[in-house]
N, C-alpha and C positions, 0 to 999 in steps of 0.2 A: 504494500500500500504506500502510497503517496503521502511525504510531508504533510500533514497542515497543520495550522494553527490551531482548529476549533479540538477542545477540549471533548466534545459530545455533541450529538443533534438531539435536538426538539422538535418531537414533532406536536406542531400548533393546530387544535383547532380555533375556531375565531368566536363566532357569537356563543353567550355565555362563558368567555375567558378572555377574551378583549375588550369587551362590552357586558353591558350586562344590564339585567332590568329595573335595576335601582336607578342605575345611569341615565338610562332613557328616558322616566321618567324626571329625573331631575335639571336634565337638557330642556325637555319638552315644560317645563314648568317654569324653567328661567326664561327662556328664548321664544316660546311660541306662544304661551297666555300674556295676552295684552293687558294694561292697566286694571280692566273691567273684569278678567279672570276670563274671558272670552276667546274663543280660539279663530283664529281666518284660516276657512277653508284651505286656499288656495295655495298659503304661507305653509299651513301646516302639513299638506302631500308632498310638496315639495322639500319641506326642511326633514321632515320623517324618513324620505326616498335616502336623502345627503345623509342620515346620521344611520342608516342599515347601512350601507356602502361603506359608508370612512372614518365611523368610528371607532377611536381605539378610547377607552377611559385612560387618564395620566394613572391613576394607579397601577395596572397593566403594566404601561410606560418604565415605571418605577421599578416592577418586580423584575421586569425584561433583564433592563439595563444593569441594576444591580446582580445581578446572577451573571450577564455578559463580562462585568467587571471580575468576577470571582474566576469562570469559567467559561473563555468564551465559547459562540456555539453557531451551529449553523440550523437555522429554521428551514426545515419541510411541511408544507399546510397542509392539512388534512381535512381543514371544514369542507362543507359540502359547497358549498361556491367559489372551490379551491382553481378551479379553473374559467372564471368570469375575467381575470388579467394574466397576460403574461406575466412571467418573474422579474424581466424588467419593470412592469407597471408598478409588480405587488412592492419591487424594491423600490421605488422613486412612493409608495404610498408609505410603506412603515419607515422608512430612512428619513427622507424628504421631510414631509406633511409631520409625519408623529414622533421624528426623533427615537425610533427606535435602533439602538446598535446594530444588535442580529443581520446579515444576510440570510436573503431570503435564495434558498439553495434549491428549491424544486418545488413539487406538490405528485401526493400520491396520487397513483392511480385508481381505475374505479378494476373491485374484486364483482367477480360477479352475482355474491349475498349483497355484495356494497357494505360488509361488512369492516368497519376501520382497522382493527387488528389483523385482520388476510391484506389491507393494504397496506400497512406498515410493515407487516414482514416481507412482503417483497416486494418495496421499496428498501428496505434495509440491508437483506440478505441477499436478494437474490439479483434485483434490476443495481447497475453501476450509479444509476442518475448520472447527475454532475461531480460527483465526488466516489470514492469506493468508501462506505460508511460499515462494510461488513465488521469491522476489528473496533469500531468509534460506541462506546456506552449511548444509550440515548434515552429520553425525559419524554411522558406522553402528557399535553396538557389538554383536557377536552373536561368538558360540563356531566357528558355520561358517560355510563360505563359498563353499558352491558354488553357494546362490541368490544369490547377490549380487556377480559379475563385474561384471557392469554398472557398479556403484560401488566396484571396488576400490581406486577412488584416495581416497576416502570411509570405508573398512571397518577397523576396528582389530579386530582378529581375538584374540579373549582363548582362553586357552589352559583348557577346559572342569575341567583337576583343579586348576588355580588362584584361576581367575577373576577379574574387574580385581581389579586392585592399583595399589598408585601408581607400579609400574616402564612404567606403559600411558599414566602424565600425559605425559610428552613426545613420546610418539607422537600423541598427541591435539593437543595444542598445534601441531604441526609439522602436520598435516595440515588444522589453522585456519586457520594462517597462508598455505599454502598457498592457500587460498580469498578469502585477502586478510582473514582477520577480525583486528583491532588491539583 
């Protein structure tokens, strides 16, 4: 295998771990109720469409980046609208826009249950992607988890009306080190 840098991959899912329903909520409360507590139709399809698309919460932000600092890593997406941008896009969206470290190194493929664990295992082990990640530990960050028993010793399970925050860095950390990553 090939040098690199990155300490481990992450494979990211997005809504409910980058966002989340608290979030939304509290976007949609600051930014879209007027004076009156009234909502504009028009205003609020529009800003709603913007904040599924490209929201990341700063908290998110925060747990990313600090865990990049500790370990850096390379992100594989695994949401389900893991393929709405190329990886260029995805990377000019979390770098650019949200300041997030990580590159963004691919996105899994579809298994045919469309089950996320058959698609990180081969994305991991078997397909090269962009990098050979067969030998590289890896972190699964996703809201559910009942496609991904397989990897529950791997899975930090974020809680969908929260979403990471930095109370999830030490679960992450400990489940590196567990993998031997220093």
């Amino acid at each position: 295998m090939e040098e690199t840098k990155y300490k481990f991959i992450l494979y990211l899912d997005y809504d409910g771990v980058l966002n989340s329903e608290n979030y939304f909520v509290k976007i949609h409360d600051l930014f879209i109720k007027g004076q009156d507590g009234e909502s504009d139709e028009e205003k609020d399809y529009t800003y709603r469409n913007f904040m599924h698309q490209f929201c990341i919460q700063k908290e998110a932000v925060e747990c990313l980046n600090k865990v990049y600092d500790k370990f850096p890593f390379c992100i594989i997406l695994t949401a389900t609208r893991r393929f709405e941008f190329t990886c260029t896009e995805w990377n000019f969206f979390f770098n650019k826009l949200n300041k997030v470290k990580a590159y963004i190194g691919g996105v899994t493929g579809k298994s045919e249950k469309h089950w996320r664990e058959d698609e990180i295992e081969a994305y991991h082990f078997k397909d090269c992607g962009m990098f050979s990640f067969k030998k590289l530990p890896f972190i699964i960050l996703d809201d559910d988890t009942f496609d991904l028993q397989k990897f529950k010793d791997k899975l930090v399970n974020t809680n969908y009306k929260t979403g990471l925050t930095l109370d999830y860095y030490d679960e992450i950390i400990e489940k590196l080190k567990q993998q031997g990553v220093k």
